[in-house]
C-alpha positions in Angstrom: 0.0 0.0 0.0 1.2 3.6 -0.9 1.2 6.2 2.0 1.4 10.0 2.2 2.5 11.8 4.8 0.4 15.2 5.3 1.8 18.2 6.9 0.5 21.5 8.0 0.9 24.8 10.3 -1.3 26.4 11.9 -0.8 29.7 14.4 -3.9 29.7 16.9 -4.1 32.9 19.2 -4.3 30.9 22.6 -1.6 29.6 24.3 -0.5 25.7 24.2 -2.1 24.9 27.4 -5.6 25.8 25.7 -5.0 24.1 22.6 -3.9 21.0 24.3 -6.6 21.1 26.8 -9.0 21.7 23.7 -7.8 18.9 21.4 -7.5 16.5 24.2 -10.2 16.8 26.3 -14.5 15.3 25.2 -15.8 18.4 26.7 -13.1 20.7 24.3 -12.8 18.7 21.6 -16.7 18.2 21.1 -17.1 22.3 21.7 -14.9 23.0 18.8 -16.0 20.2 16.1 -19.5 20.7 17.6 -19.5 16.8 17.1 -19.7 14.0 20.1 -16.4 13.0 20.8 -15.0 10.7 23.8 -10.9 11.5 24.4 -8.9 9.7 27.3 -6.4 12.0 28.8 -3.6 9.4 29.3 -1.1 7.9 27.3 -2.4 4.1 26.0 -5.8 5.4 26.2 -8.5 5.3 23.4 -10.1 7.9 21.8 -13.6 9.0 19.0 -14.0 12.1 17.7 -16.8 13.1 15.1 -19.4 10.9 16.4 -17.4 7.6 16.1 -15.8 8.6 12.7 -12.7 8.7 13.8 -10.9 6.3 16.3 -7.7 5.3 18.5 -5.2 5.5 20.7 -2.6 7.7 22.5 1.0 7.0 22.0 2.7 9.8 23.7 1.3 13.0 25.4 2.9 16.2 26.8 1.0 18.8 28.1 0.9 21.7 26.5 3.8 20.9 23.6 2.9 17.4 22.2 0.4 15.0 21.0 0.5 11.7 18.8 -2.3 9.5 18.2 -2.8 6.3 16.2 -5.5 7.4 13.6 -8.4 5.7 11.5 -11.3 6.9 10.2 -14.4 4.2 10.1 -14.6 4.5 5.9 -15.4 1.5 4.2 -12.1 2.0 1.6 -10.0 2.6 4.7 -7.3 -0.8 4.6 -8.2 -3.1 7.0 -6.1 -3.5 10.0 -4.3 0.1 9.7 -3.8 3.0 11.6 -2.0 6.2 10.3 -0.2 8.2 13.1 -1.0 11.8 13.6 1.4 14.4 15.8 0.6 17.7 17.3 3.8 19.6 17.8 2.7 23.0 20.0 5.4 25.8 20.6 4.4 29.3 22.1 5.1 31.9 19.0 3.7 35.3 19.1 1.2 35.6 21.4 0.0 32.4 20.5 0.9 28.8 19.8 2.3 27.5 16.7 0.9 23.7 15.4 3.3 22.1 13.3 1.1 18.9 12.4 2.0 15.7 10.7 -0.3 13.0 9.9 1.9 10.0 8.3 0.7 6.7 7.5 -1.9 7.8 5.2 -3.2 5.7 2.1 -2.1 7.5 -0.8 -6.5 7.5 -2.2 -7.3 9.2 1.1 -4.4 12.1 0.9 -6.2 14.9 -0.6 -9.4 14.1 1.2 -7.8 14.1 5.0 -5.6 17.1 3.5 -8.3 19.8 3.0 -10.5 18.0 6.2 -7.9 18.7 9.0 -8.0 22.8 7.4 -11.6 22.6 7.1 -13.0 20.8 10.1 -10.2 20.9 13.2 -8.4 24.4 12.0 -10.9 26.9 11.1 -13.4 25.4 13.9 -10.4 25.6 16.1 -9.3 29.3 15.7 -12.9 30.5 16.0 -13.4 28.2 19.6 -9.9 29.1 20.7 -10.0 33.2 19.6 -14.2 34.0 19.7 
């Protein structure tokens, strides 16, 4: 199978303990997608976000500076069996905190797709939670 890896900054006017706290928290992540989500706070815990559509675990969290997650949508063309691996790199920058994202793992048919979804339904939403 052919992968992609996507990548993609993104400067959110809150600082990294709010982002964080937003993307890894049910009560944050839900306010922001406006979408029922269930997120474990700990590191080998499970997660769902957009009502089940999306699904797995957590590999390695920092507070504040860094998240990465096993990844896999619930699509029917999604390979059986495989998770793609997405990483949240924070840093304070400006008054704000810079995102330097990565999601890698990702079957080469569902590249553009996931591409334009992370700008279109996590970053946009995100900003406009995170800076009313």
């Amino acid at each position: 199978m052919k992968t992609r890896t996507i990548r993609q900054v993104v400067w959110v006017r809150a600082p990294p303990n709010a982002v964080y706290d937003v993307l890894m928290t049910s009560r944050g992540h839900t306010g922001f997608t406006g979408a029922p989500s269930r997120i474990s706070g700990r590191v080998g815990g499970r997660f769902m976000a957009w009502d089940g559509y999306i699904h797995g675990t957590n590999l390695e969290l920092t507070r504040g500076r860094k998240i990465v997650q096993s990844w896999r949508p619930t699509e029917e063309t999604w390979p059986p069996g495989h998770d793609s691996t997405v990483r949240f790199a924070l840093a304070p920058l400006r008054g704000g905190t810079r995102i330097r994202f990565t999601h890698s793992g990702v079957p080469v048919e569902h590249a553009g797709h996931l591409a334009q979804g992370w700008k279109d339904h996590y970053w946009t939403p995100l900003k406009r939670y995170l800076e009313g």
